[in-house]
matplotlib code that plots the C-alpha trace (Angstrom):
import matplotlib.pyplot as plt

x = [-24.3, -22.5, -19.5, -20.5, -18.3, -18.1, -17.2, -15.9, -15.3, -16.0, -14.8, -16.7, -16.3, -17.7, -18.5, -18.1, -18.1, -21.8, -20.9, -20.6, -22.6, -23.3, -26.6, -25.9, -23.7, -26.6, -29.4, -26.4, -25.8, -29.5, -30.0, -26.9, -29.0, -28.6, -31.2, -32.8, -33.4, -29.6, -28.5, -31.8, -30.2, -26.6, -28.5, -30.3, -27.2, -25.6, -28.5, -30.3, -33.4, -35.6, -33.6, -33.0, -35.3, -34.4, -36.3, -36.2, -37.7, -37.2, -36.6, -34.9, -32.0, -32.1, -33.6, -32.3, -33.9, -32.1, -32.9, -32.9, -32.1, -33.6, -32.3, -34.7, -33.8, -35.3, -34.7, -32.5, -29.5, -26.6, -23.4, -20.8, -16.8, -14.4, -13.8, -18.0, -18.7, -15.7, -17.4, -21.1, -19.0, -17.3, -20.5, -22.4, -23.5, -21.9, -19.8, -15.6, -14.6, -17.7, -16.9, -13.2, -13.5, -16.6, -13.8, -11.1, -13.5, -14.1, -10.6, -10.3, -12.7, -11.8, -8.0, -9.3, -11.6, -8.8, -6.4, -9.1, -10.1, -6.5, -6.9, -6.0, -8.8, -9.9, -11.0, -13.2, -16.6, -18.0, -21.3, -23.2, -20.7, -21.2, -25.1, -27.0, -27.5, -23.8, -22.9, -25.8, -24.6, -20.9, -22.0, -24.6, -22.7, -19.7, -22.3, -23.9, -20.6, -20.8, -23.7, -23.0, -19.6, -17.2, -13.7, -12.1, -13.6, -11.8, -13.1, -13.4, -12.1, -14.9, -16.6, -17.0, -18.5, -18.6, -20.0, -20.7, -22.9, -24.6, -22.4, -21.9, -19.7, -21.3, -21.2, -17.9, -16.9, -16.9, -14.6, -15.3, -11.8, -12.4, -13.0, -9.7, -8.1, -9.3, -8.5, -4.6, -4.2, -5.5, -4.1, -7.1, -8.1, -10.6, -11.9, -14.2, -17.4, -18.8, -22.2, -22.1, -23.4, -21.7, -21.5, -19.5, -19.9, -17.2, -19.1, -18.5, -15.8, -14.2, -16.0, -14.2, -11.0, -10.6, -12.4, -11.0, -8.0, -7.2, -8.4, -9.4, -11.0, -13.6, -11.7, -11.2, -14.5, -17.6, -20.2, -22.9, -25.0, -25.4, -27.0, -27.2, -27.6, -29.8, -28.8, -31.6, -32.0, -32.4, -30.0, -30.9, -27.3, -25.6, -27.1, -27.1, -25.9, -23.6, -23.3, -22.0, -20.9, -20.0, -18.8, -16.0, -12.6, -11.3, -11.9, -9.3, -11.2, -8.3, -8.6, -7.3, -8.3, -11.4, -10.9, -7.4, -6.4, -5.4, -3.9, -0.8, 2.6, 5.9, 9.2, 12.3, 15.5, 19.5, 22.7, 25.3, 28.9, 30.4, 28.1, 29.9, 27.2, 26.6, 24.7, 22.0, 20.1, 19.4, 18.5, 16.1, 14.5, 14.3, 12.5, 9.9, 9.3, 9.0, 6.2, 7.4, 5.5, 8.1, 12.4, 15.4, 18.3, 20.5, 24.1, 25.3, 28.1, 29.2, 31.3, 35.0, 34.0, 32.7, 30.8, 27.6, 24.2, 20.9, 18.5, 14.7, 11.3, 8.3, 5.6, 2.2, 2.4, 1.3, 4.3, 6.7, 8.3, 9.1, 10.7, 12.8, 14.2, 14.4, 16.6, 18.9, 19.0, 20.3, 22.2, 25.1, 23.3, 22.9, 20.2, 17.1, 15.1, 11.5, 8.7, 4.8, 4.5, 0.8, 0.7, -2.1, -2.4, -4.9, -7.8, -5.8, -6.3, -4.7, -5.8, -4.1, -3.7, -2.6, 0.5, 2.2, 0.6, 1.2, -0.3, 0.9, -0.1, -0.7, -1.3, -4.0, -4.3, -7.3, -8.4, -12.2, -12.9, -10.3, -7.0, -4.1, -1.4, -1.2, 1.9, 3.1, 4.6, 8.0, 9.0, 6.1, 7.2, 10.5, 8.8, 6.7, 9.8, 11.9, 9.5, 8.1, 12.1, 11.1, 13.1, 11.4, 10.8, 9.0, 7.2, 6.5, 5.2, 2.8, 1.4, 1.5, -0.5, -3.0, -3.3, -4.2, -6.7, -8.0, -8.6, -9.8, -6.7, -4.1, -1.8, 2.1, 3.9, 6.4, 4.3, 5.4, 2.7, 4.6, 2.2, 2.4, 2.8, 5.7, 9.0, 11.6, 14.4, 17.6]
y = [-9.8, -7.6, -9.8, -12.7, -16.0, -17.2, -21.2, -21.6, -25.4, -25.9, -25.3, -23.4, -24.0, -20.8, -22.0, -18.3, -20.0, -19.2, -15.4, -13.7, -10.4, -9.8, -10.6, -13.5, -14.8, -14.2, -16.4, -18.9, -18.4, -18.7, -21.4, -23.5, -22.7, -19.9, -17.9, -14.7, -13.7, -14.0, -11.5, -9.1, -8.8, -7.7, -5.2, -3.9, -4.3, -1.9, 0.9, 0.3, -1.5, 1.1, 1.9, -2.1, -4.6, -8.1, -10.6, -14.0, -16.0, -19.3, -18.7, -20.7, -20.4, -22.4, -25.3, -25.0, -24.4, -21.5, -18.6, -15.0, -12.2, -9.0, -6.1, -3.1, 0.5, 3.3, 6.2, 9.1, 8.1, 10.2, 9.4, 7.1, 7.5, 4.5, 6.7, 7.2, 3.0, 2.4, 4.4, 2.8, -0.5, 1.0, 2.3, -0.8, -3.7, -6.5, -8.9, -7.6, -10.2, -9.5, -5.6, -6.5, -8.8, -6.3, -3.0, -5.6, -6.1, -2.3, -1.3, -3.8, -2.5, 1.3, 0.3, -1.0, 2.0, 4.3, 2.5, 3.2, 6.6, 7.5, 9.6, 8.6, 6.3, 9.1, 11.0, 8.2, 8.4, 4.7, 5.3, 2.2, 0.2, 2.7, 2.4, 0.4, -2.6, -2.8, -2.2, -5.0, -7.4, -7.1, -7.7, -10.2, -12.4, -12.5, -13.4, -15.7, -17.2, -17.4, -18.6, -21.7, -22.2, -21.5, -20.7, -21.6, -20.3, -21.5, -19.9, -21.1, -19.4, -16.1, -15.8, -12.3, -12.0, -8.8, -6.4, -3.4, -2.0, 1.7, 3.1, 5.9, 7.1, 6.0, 3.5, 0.7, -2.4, -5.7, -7.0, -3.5, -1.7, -2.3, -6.1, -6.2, -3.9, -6.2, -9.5, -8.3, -6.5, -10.1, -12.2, -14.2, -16.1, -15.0, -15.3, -13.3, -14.7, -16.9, -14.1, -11.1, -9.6, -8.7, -11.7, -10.5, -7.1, -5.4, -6.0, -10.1, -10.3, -7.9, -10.3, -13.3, -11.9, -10.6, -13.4, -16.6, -17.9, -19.7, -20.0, -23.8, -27.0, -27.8, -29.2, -32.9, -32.6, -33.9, -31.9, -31.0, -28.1, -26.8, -23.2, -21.3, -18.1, -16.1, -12.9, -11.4, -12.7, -16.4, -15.9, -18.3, -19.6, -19.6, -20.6, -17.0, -18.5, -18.7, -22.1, -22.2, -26.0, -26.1, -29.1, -30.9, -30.7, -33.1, -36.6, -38.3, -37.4, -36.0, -33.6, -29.8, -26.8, -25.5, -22.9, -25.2, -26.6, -30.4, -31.9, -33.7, -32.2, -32.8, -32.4, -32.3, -32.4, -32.7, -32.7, -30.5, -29.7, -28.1, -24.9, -21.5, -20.3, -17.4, -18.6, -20.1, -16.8, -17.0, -20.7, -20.5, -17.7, -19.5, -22.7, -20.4, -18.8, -22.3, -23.1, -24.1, -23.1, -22.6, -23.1, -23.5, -24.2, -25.9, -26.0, -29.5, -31.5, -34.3, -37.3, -36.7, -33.6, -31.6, -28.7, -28.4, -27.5, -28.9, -27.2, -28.1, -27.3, -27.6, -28.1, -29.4, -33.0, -31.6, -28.7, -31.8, -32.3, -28.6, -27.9, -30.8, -29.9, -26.1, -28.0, -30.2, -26.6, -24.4, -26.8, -29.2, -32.0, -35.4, -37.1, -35.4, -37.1, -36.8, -37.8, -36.9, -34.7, -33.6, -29.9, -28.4, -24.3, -22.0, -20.1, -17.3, -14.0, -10.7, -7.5, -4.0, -1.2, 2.6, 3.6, 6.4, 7.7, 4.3, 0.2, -2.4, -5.7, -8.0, -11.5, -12.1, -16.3, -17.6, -20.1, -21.0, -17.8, -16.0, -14.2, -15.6, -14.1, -11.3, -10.7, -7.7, -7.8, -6.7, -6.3, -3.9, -1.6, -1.3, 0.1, 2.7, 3.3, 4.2, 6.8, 8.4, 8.6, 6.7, 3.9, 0.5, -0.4, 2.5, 2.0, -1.9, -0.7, 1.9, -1.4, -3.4, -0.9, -0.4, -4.2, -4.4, -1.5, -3.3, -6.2, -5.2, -6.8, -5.2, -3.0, -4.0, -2.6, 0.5, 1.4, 4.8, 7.7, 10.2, 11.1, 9.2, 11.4, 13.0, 12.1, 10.9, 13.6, 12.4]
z = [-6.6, -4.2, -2.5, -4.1, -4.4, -7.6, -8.5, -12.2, -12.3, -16.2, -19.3, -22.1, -26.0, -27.8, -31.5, -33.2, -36.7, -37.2, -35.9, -32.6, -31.1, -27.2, -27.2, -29.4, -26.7, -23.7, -26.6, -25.9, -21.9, -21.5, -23.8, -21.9, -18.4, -17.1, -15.2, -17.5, -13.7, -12.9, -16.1, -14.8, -11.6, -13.1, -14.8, -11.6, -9.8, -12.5, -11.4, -14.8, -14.4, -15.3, -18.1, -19.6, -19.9, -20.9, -22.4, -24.0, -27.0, -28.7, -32.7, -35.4, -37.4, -40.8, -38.8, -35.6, -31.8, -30.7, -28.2, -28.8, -25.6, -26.5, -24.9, -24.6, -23.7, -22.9, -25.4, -25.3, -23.7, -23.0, -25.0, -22.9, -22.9, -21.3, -18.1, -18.1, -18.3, -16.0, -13.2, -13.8, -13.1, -10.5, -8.9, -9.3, -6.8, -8.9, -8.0, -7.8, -10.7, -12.9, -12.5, -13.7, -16.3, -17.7, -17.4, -19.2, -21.8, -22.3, -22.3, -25.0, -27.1, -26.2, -27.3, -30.8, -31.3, -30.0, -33.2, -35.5, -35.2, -34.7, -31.3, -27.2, -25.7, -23.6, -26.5, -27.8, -28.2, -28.3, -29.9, -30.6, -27.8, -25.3, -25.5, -22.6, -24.8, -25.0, -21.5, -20.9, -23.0, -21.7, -18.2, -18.5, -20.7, -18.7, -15.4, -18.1, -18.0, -14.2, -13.8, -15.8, -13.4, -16.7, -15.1, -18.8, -22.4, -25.7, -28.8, -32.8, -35.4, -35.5, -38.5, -39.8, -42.8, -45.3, -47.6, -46.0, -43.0, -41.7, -38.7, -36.7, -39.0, -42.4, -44.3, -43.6, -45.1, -43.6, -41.4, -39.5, -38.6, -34.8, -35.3, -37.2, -34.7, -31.8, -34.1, -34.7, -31.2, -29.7, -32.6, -32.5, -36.0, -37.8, -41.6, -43.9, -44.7, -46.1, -46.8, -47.0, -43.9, -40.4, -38.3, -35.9, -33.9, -32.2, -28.9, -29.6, -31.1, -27.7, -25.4, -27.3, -27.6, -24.0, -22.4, -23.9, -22.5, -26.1, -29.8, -31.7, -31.8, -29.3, -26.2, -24.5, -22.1, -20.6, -22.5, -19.3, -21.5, -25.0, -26.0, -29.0, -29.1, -32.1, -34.2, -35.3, -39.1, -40.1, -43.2, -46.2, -46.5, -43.1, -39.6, -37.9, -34.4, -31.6, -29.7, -26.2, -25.1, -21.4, -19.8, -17.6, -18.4, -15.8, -17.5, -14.9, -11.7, -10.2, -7.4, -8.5, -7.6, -8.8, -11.6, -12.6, -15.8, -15.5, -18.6, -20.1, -21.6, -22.5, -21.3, -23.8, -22.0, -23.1, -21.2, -23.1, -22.6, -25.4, -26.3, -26.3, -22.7, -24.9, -27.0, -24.4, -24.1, -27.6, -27.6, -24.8, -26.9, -30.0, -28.2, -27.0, -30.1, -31.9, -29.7, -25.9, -23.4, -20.8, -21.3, -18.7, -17.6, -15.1, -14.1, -13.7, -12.8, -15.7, -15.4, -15.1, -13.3, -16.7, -16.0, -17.9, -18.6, -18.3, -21.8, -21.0, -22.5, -21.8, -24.6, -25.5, -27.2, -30.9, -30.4, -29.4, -32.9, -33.9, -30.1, -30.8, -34.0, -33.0, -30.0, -32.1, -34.0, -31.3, -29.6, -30.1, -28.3, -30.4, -28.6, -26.3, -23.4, -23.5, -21.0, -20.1, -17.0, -15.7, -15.5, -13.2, -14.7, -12.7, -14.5, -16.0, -18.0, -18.9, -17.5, -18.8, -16.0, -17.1, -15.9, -16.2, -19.4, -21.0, -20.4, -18.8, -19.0, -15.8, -15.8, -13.3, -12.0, -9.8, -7.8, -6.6, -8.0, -5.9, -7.2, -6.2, -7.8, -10.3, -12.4, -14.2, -17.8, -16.9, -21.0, -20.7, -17.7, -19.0, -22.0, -19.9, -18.0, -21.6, -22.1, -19.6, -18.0, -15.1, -13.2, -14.1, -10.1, -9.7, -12.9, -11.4, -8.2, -9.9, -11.7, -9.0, -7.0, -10.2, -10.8, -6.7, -7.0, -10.3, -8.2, -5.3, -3.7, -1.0, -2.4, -1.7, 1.1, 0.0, -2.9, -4.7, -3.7, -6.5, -9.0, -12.1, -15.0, -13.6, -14.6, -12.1, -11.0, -10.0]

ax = plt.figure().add_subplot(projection="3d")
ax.plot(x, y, z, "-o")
ax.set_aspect("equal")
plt.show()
């Protein structure tokens, strides 16, 4: 695992509707293809195969052909913190992206906890998560992932279920509070039900929520493999499974880069002269808020020499008719051009790096399994910035420097070496 190259041509579908747990999601990696051997070597490359042993079985679930991974550990195991299952990543033999994507999941899942329980993430004490059937089922579902080449997961709806359920700290009703933490933090959807039992852990519904690039229907594709993974009860009323469909997203045969998005959307586009250029800040904003996925403008030069503006979005075809009306809206243009462009995205996903005793999100984007460019959230260094009494560049090149680290990648030249937490004097 050490060094290795990873190809993530595919796209992944995760069906949550029947429930979500880790292990739930390696029954479904294994059952899609993936080698048992392949998630046994994460585990040994993580120092713990004399403490984790993995096995497989083929079960039903109200009918249906389904595979369970137990995950077996030896006893008496010390409790675990973030910092302590950040530095058995750290320390491990795995692959640089598996270690990453595994730390983004546990900061995740350390962040909900943290809202919970009402204290700073280092103070949290993960119980049940930080156990080494967690910390397997993190790592050998995301190389599960791998292994099948799945550079791009969507995710249903997660069913959750309800009732109530015996925790580390008693007795808590269903949805748990860290599943709802991680649902509203993520703003993934999610619904109760339909039995009452948990369906989905806060292990899962973590993986889900850091690991899927988007939330819906089952994506245009070329379905290649099919798993479905086993809880441990077949349920009398609801199947008690997660299904995995992995398959190629790239129906037209074009030639992108491996790991890329190919697909079709929409430009909207309008000439306008006669708009008070105050009031295009505001309009761009409104578009994206009503659903474009990127807004712009251009200077231009009109007929009879009038000096003018250019207003574009950029939208996916079902957003098409509300961007256009929040256009018309915003806007005193009477008519709107609109045409199909092809738009290839890289394999993308959000990492959070500390910074200065706050977070900052970076948007990391990848190609054939290698990073290519990682961007920082600059609404979210200006925050750190606010508060800490930093300047914001120094509070960018501190996340730069942490997102590089994070990676594995070269840090930028002229990076600050001051120490973080203290404030800037001037």
């Amino acid at each position: 695992m050490a060094g290795e190259t990873i190809s993530a041509d595919n796209v992944g579908w995760l069906d949550a509707t029947g429930g979500i747990s880790g292990d739930m999601l390696l029954g479904a990696c294994v059952d899609a293809g993936a080698p048992l051997d392949a998630l046994r070597a994460a585990v040994a490359a993580l120092g713990l195969a004399d403490d984790v042993e993995l096995a497989a079985r083929t079960v039903t679930r109200r009918g249906l052909r389904a595979t369970q991974v137990l995950v077996r550990c030896a006893p008496n195991q010390p409790a675990r913190g973030l910092r302590d299952i950040l530095g058995l990543l750290e320390s491990s033999t795995l692959a640089p992206v598996v270690r990453g994507r595994a730390a983004d999941v546990f900061r995740t899942l350390g962040a909900a906890e943290a809202a919970v329980h009402g204290r700073p993430i280092e103070q949290v004490h993960f119980h049940e998560v930080g156990a080494l059937d967690s910390i397997a089922d993190v790592v050998c579902a995301i190389v599960g992932l791998h292994a099948l080449g799945v550079g791009r997961l969507v995710c249903s709806p997660i069913s959750l279920g309800g009732g109530r359920v015996h925790a580390a700290h008693g007795a808590i009703p269903l949805p748990g509070p860290a599943v709802l933490e991680l649902l509203r933090a993520s703003g993934a959807p999610g619904a109760g039900g339909p039995v009452d039992v948990e369906l989905a852990t806060p292990t899962g519904v973590a993986l889900a929520v850091t690991l899927a690039e988007s939330f819906g229907a089952m994506p245009l594709m070329r379905t290649t493999a099919v798993g479905l993974g086993a809880g441990g009860r077949d349920l009398t009323e609801h199947p008690n499974v997660t299904r995995l469909v992995v398959g190629e997203e790239n129906l037209a045969g074009a030639a992108v880069a491996h790991g890329a998005r190919h697909g079709e959307n929409v430009v909207l586009e309008a000439n306008v002269d006669d708009l008070d250029p105050r009031l295009w800040p505001s309009t761009l904003a409104a578009l994206l808020a009503g659903g474009a996925l990127d807004a712009w403008l251009t200077p231009i030069l009109m007929k009879k020499g009038r000096p003018a503006h250019t207003v574009c979005a950029l939208c996916a075809p079902a957003d098409t008719d509300r961007v256009r009306d929040v256009l018309f809206r915003h806007t005193s243009s009477i008519g709107v051009r609109e045409y199909v462009v092809t738009k290839t995205a890289l394999a993308r996903r959000e990492l959070r790096v500390p910074v200065a005793g706050g977070q900052v999100r970076v948007k990391v984007a990848s190609s054939r399994g290698e990073v290519v460019n990682a961007s920082v959230e600059h609404e979210d260094v200006l925050a750190v910035a606010a508060a800490r009494g930093l300047a914001p560049k120094v509070v960018l090149e501190l996340a730069r420097a942490a997102a590089a680290e994070h990676l594995g990648t070269p840090a930028a030249p002229g990076t600050p070496t001051a120490q973080p937490d203290q404030p800037e004097h001037t």
